[in-house]
N, C-alpha and C positions, 0 to 999 in steps of 0.2 A: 504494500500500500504506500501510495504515495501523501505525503503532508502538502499541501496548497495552503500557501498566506493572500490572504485577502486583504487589499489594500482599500482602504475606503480615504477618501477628499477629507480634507482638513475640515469642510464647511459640513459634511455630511456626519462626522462625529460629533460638531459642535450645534447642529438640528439635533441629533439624537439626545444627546443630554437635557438639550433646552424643552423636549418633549416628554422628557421622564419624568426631569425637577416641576413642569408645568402643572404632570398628573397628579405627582405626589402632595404640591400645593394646593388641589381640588377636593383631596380623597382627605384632607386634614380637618379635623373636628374643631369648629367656631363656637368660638362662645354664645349658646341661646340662651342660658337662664342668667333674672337680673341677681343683686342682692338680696331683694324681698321672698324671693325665690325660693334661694337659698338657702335664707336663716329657717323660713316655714319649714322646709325638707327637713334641716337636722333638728329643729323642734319636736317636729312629729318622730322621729327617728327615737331621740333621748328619751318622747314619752314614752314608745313600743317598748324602748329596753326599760325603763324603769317599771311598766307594768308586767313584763314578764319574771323581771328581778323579784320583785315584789307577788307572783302568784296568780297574778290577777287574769294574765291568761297562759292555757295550758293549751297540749295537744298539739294539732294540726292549727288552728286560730295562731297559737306562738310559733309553728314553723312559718306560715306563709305571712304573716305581720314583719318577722324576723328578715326574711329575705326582703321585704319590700324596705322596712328602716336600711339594710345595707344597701341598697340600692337606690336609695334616699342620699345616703351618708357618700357614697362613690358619685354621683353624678354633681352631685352638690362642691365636692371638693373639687372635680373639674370642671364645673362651671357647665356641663355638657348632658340635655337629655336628648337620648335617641329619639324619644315619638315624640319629641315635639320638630323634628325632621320631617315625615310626610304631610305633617299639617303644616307647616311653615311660622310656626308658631317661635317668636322669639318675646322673652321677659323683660329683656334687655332695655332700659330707657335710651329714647333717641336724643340724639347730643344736639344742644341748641346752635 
């Protein structure tokens, strides 16, 4: 077998990059939720964990409260909810 080097144009490597860095720029997560947001999510987040701490809820009620406070607490910390993507739904206040 023989090895063949493929030579590509200076300007043909420098499009390819520019359309890589382009996509990866698009496919990056923007901030949708505002402050008020926010603080609501880990509110409610601190109150699930304190009533489960506390007994108040058991079972399956404290599994699936649980996973929604951490997913309160993850999205909140990154500023970022997925379903408010196909709605187009952003928190965020617009800048005067």
């Amino acid at each position: 077998m023989t090895t063949e080097e493929k030579s590509y144009s200076k300007q043909f490597k420098i499009d390819a990059v520019n359309l890589v860095t382009d996509q990866k720029k698009e496919k990056q997560m923007k901030k949708n939720m505002g402050t008020v947001d926010r603080v609501i999510r880990i509110v409610l987040a601190i109150v699930v964990i304190v009533l489960y701490l506390t007994g108040n809820i058991t079972g399956i009620a404290a599994i699936i409260l649980g996973i929604l406070a951490l997913v309160f607490i993850v999205t909140s910390l990154i500023g970022f909810c997925p379903l408010y993507v196909p709605f187009k739904i952003s928190t965020i206040g617009k800048s005067k």
